[in-house]
N, CA, C and O of each residue as an XYZ file, in Angstrom:
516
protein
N      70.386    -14.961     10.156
C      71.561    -14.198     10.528
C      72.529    -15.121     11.252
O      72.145    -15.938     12.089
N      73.912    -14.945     10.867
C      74.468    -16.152     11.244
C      75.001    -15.623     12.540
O      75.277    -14.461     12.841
N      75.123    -17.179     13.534
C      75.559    -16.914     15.047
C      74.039    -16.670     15.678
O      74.204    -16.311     16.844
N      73.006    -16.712     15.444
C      71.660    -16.731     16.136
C      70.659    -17.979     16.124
O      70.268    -18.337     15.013
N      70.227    -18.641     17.191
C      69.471    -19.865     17.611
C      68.411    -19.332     16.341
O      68.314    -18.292     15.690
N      67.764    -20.494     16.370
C      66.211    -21.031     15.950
C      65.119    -20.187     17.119
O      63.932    -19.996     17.385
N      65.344    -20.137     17.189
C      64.277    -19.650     18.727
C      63.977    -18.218     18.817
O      63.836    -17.968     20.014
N      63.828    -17.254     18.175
C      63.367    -15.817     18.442
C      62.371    -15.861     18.199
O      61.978    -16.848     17.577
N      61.705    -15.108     18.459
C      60.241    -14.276     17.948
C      60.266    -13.305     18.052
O      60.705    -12.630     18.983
N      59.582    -12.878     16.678
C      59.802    -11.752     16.209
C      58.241    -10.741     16.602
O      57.184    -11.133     17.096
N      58.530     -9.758     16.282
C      57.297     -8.999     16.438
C      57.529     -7.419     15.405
O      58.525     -6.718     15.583
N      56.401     -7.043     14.317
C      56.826     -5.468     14.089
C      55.986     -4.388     15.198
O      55.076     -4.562     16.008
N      56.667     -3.398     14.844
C      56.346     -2.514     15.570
C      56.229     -0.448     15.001
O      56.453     -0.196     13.817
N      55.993      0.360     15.670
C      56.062      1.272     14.789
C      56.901      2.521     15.538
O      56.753      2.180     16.711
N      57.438      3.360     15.566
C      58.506      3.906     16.262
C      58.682      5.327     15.820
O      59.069      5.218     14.657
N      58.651      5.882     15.948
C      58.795      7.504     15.871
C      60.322      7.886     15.534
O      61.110      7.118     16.085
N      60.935      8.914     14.742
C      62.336      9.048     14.359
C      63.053      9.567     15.469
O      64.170     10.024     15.224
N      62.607      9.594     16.738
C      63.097     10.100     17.848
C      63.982      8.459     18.788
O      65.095      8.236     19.264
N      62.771      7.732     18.643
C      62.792      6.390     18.889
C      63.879      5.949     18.074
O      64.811      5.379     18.641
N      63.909      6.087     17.062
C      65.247      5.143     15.798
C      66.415      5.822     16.296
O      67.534      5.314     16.229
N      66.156      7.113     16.863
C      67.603      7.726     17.135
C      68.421      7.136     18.313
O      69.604      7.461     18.424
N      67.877      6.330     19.149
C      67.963      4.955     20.309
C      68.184      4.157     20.045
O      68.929      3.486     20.759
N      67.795      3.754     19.073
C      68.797      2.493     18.335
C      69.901      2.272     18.786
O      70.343      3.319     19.258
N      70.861      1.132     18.934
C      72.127      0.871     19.121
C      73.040      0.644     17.687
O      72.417      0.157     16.743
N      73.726      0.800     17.588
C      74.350      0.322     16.203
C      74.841     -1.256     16.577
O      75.099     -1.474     17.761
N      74.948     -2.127     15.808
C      75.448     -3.482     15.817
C      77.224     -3.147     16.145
O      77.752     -2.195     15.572
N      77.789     -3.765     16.819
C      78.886     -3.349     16.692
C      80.427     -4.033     16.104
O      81.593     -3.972     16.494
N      79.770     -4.649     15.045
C      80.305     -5.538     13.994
C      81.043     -5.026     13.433
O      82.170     -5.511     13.535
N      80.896     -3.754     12.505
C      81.467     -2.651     11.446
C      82.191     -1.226     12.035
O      81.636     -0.507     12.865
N      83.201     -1.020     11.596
C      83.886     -0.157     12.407
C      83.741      1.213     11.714
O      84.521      2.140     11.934
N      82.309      1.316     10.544
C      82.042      2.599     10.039
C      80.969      2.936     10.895
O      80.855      4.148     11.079
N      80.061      2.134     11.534
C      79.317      2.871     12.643
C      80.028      3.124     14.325
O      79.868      3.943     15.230
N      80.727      2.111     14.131
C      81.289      2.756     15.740
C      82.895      4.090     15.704
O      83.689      4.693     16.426
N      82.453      3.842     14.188
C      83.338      5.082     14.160
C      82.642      6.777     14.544
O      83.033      7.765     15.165
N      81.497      6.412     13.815
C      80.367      7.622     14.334
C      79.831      7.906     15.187
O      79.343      9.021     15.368
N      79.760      6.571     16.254
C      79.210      6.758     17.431
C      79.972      6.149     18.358
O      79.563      5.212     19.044
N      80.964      6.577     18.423
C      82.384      6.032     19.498
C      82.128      5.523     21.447
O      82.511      4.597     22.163
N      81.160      6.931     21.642
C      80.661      6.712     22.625
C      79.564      6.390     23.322
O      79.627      6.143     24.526
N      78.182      6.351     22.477
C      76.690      5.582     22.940
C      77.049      4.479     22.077
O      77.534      3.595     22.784
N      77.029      4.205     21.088
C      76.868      3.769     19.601
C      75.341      3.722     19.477
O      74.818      2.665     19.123
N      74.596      4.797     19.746
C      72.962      5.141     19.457
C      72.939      6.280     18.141
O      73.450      7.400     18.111
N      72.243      5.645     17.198
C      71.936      6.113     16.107
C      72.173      7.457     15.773
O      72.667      7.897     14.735
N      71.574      8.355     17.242
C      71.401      9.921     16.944
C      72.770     10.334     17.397
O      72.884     11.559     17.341
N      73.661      9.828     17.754
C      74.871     10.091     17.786
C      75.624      9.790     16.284
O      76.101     10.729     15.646
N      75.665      8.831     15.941
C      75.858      8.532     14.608
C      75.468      9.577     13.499
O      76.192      9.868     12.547
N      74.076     10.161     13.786
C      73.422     10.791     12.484
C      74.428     12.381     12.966
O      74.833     13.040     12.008
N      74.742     12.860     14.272
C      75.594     14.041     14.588
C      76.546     13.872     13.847
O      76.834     14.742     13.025
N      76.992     13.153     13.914
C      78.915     12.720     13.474
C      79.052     12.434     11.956
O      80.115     12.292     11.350
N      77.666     12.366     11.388
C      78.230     11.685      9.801
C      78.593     12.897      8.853
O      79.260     12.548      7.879
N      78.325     14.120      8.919
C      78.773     15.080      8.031
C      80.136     15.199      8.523
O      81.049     15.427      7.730
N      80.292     15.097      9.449
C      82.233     16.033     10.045
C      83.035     14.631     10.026
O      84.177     14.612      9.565
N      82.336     13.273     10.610
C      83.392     12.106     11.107
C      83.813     11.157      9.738
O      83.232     10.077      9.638
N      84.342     11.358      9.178
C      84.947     10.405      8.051
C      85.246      9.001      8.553
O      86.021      8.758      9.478
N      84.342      7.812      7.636
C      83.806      6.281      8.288
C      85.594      5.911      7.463
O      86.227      5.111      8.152
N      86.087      6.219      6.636
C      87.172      5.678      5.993
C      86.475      5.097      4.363
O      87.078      5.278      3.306
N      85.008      4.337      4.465
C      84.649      3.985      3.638
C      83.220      5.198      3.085
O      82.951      6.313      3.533
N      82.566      4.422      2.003
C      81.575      5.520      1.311
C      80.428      5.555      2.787
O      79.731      6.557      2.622
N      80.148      5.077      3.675
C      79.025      5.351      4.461
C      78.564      6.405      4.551
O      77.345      6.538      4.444
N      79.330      7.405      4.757
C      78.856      9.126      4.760
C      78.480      9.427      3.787
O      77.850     10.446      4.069
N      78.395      9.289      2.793
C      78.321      9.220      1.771
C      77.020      8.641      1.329
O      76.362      9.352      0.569
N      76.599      7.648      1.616
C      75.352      6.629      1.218
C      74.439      7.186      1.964
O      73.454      7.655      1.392
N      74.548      7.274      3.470
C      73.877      8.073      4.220
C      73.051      9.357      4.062
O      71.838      9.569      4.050
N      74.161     10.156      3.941
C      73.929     11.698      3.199
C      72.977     11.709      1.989
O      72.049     12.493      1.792
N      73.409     10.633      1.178
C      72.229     10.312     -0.111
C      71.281     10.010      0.298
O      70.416     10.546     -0.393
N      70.815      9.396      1.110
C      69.696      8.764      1.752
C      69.036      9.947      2.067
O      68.445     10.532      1.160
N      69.035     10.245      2.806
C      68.887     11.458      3.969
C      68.254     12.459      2.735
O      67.059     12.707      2.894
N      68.974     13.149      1.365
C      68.304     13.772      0.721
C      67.173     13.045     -0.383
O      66.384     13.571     -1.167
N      67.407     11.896     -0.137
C      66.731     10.960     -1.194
C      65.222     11.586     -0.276
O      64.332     12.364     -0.620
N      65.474     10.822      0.999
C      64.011     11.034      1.671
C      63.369     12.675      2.229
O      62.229     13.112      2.386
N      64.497     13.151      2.378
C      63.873     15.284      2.345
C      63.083     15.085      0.955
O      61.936     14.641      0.911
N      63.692     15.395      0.037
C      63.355     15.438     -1.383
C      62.556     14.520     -1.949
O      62.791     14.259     -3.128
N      61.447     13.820     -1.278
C      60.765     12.868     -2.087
C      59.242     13.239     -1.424
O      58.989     13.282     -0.220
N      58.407     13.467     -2.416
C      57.179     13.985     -1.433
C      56.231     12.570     -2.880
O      56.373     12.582     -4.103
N      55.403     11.624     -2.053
C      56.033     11.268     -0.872
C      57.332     10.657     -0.271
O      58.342     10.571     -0.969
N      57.312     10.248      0.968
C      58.434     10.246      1.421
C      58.599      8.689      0.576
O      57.605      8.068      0.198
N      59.637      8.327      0.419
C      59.959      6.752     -0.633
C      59.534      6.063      0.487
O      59.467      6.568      1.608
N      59.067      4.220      0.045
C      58.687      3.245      1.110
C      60.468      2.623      1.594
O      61.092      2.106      0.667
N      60.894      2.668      2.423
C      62.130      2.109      2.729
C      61.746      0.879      3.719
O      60.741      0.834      4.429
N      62.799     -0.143      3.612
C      62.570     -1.340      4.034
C      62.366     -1.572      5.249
O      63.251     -0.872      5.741
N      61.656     -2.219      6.412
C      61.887     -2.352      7.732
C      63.397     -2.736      8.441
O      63.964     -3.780      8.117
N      63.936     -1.890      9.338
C      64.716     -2.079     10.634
C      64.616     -2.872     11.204
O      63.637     -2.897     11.950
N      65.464     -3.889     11.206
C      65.731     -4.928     11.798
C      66.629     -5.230     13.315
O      67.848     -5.055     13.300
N      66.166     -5.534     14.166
C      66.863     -5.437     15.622
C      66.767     -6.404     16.235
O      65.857     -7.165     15.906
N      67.546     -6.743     17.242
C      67.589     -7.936     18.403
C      67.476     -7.104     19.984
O      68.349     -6.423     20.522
N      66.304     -7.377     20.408
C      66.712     -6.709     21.689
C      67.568     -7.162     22.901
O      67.111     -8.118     23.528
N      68.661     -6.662     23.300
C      69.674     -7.039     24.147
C      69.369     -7.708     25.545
O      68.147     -7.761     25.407
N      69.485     -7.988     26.182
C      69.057     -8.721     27.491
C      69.412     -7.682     28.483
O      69.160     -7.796     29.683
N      70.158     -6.405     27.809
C      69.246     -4.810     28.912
C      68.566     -4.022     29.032
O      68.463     -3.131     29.875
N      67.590     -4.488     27.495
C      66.739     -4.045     27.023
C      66.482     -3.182     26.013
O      65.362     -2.830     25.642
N      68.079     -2.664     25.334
C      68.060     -2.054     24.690
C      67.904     -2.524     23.118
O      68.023     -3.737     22.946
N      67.662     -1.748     21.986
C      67.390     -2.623     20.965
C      69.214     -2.600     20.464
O      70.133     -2.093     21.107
N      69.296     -3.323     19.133
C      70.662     -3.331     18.581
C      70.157     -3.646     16.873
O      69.644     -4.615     16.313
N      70.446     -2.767     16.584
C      70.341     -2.842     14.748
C      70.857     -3.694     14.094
O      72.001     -3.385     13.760
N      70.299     -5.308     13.513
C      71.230     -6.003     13.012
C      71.231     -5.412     11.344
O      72.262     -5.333     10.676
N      70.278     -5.144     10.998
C      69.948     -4.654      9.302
C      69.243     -3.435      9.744
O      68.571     -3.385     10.775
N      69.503     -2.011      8.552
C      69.146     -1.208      8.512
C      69.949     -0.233      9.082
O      69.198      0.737      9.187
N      71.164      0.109      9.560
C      71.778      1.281      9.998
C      72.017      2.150      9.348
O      72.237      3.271      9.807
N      72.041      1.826      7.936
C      72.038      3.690      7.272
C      70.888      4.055      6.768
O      70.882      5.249      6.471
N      70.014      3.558      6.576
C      68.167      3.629      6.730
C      67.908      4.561      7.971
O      67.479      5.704      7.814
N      68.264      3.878      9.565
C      68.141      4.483     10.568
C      68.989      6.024     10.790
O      68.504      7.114     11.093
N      69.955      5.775     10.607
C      70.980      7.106     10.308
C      70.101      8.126      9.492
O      69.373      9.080      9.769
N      70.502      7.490      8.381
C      69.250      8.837      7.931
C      67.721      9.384      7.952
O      67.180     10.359      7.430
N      67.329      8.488      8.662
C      66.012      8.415      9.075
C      66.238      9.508     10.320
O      65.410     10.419     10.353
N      67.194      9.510     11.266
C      67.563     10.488     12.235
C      67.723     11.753     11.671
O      67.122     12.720     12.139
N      68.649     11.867     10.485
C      68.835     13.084     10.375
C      68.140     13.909      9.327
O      68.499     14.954      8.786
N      67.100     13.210      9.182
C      65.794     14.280      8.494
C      64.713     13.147      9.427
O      64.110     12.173      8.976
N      64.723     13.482     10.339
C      63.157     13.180     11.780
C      61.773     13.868     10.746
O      60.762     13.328     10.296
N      62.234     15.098     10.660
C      61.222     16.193     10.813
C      60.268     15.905      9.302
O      59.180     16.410      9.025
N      60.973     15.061      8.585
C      60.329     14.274      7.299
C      59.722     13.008      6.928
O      59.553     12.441      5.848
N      59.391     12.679      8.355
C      59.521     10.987      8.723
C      58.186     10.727      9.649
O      58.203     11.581     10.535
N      57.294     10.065      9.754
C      56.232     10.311     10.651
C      56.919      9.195     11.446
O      57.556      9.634     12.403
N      56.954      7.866     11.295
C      56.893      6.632     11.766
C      57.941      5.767     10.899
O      58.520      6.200      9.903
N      58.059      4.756     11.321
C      59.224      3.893     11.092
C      59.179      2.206     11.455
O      59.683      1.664     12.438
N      58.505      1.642     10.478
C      58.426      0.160     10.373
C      59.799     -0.311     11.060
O      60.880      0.248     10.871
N      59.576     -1.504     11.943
C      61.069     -2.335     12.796
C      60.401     -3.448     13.476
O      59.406     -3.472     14.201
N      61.364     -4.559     12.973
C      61.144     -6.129     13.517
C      62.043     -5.647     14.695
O      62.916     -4.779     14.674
N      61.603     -6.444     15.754
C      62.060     -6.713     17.115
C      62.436     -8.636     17.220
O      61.756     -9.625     16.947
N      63.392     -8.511     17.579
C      63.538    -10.095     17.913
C      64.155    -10.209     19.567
O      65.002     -9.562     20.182
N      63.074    -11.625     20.001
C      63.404    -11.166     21.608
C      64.315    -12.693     22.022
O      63.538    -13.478     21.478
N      65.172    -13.387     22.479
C      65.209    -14.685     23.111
C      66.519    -14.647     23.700
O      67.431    -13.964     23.233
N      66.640    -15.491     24.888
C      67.368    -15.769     25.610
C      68.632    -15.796     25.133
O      69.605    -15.242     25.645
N      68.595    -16.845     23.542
C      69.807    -16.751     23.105
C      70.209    -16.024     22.275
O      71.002    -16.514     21.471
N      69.765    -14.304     22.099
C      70.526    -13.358     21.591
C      71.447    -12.389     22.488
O      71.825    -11.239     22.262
N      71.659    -13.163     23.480
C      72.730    -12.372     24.844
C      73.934    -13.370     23.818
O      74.917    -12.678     23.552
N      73.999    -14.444     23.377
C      74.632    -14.966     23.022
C      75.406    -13.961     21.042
O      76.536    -14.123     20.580
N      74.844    -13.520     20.736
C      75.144    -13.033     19.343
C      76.155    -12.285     19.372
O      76.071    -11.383     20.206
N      77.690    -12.338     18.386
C      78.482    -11.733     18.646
C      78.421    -10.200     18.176
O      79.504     -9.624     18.064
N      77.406     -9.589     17.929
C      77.904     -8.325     17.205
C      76.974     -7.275     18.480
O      76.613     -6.177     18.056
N      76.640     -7.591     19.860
C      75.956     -7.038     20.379
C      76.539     -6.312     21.169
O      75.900     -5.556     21.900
């Protein structure tokens, strides 16, 4: 990921859809901080995506998602969530925000939730945090 040292370590982990809804959004793209204006935490995002228009298809991809995974028994394998944890401890989504989005807004279809954690000094340094 560009703008990040050699130096993280990574770790997976497993997280509950309550947990993904804590997520931070990266704040790179102005279709998630359009949804989450004021935490930029996921479950704010997953509130806002039916009513808040991103400008681009995100609501859209999302919303597909979201019924892709209601409607799939079983639930489809979707890729691991990718994060940097911030130096306040909070995590920040570098890959995976409309995975997580819709992973929020069908919880109740979701047991658990594969996510790399990356921890180092020099991700206080990364510009999208």
């Amino acid at each position: 990921f560009e703008g990040l040292a050699n130096d993280i370590s990574w770790r997976r982990i497993r997280m509950t859809p309550s947990e993904v809804g804590e997520l931070l959004y990266a704040s790179g793209h102005a279709a998630w901080t359009t949804l989450a204006p004021v935490t930029r935490k996921v479950a704010e995002g997953a509130s806002n995506v039916g009513h808040v228009f991103t400008g681009d298809l995100t609501n859209m991809i999302v919303l597909a998602l979201a019924l892709r995974i209601s409607d799939s028994h079983p639930m489809p394998v979707l890729p691991e969530i990718i994060c940097l944890r911030h130096p306040d401890g909070h995590l920040v989504i570098m890959e995976g925000h409309t995975r997580a989005t819709a992973i929020a807004l069908v919880a109740h279809k979701v047991p658990n939730v594969n996510v790399y954690v990356g921890s180092s000094p020099s991700v206080a340094s990364w510009a999208f945090l």
